[in-house]
C-alpha positions in Angstrom: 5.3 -77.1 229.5 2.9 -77.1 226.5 5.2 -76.9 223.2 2.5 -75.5 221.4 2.7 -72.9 223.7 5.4 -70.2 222.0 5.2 -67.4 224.4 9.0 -69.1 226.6 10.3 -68.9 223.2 9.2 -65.4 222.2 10.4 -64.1 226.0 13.8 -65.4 225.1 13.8 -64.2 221.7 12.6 -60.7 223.1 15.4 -60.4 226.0 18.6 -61.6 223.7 17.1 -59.5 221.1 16.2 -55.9 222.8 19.5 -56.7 224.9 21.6 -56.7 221.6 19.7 -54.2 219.6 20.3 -51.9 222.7 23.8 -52.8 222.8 24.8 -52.3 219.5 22.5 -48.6 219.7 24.6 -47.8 222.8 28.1 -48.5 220.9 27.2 -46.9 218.0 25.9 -43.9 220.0 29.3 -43.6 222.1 31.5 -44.0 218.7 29.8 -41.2 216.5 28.6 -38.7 219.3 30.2 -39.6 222.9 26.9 -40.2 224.3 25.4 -43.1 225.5 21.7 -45.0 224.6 20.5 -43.1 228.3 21.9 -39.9 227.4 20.2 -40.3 223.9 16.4 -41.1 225.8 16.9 -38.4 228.4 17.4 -35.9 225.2 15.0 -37.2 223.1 12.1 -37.3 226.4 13.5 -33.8 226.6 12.9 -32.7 223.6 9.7 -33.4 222.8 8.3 -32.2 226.2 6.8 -29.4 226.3 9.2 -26.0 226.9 11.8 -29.0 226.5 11.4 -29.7 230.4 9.8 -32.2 233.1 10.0 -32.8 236.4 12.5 -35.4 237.8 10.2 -37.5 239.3 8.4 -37.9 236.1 11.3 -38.6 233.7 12.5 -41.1 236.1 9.6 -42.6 235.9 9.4 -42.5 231.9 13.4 -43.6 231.8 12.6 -46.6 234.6 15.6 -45.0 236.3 15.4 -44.9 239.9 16.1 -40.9 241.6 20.0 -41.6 242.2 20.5 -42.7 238.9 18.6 -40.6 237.7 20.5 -37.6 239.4 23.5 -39.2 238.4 22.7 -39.3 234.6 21.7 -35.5 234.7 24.6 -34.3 236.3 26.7 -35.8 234.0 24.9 -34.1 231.1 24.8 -31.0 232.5 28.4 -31.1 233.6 28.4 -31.0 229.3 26.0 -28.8 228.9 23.5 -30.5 227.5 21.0 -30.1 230.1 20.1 -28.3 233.3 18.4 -28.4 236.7 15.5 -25.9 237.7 13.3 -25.5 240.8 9.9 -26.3 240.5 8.1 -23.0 241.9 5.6 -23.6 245.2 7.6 -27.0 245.3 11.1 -26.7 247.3 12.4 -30.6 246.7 10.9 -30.8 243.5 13.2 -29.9 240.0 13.1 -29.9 236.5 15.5 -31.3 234.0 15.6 -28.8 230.9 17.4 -28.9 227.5 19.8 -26.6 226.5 20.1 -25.1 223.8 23.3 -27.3 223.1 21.3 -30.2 224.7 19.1 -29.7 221.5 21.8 -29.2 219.1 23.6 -32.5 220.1 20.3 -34.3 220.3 19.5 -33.1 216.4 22.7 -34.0 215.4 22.8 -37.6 217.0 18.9 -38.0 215.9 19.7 -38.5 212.4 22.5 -40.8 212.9 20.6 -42.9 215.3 17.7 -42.8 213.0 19.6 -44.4 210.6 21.5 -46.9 213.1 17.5 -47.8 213.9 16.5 -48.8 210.7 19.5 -51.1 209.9 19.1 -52.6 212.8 15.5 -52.9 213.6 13.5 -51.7 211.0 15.1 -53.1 207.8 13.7 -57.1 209.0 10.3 -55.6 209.5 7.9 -55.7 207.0 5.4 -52.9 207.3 2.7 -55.3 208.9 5.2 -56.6 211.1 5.7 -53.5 212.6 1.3 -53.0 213.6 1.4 -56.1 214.9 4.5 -55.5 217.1 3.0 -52.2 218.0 0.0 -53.9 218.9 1.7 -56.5 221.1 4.0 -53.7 222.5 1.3 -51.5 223.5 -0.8 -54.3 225.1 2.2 -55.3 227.3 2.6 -51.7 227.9 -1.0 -51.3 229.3 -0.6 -54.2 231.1 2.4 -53.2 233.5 1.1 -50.2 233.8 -2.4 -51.9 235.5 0.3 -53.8 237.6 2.5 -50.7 238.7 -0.9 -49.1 240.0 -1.4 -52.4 242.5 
């Protein structure tokens, strides 16, 4: 092992650290509107679709959630309300998952709160050129397993 070579170092910083960050999201999310950090990114992919809908196939793909649990996690918002299934027409096994008009309010309201949960705990140790250069890093790794997935 080369110990001028930091990237081990960085991996272990980035796992313990998105793992926390993501834990402490997920809590916080649960406490102020009984919703979890999955709920949150199935409302949030939701929302900003267009007609505040996509097919199953491709926001399993966007969450990394395989079908089941991805079946699993939209039942259990629409059993709230907060989504629903529709067919895709010309397409019988194919479905859309689409917002609800309370699916959007609770996503509005929990937006701002988690905006806020974001920036103490991410944002506020960034300094603005720490956050290009993470981008930068981000969407190079992003890019990358992409290339991969299409092997």
């Amino acid at each position: 092992m080369n110990p001028t070579d930091r990237r081990p170092a960085a991996w272990r910083l980035f796992i313990e650290n998105g793992a926390r960050v993501q834990t402490a999201l997920d809590e916080r999310l649960r406490a102020s509107d009984g919703m979890t950090l999955g709920d949150y990114h199935v409302l949030l992919l939701l929302s900003e679709a267009p007609d505040h809908r996509l097919r199953m196939r491709d926001l399993s793909r966007r969450m990394v959630f395989s079908a089941s649990r991805l079946s699993y996690q939209i039942r259990a918002l629409a059993a709230r309300g907060l989504v629903c299934r529709e067919p895709v027409p010309d397409d019988r096994r194919g479905a859309f998952a689409c917002l609800t008009e309370a699916g959007r309010d609770a996503f509005t309201a929990a937006a701002r709160r988690h905006g806020h949960d974001v920036d103490e705990l991410f944002h506020a140790c960034l300094a603005p050129a720490d956050g290009a250069a993470l981008e930068s890093v981000m969407a190079r790794l992003s890019t990358h397993l992409d290339a991969l997935e299409e092997h």
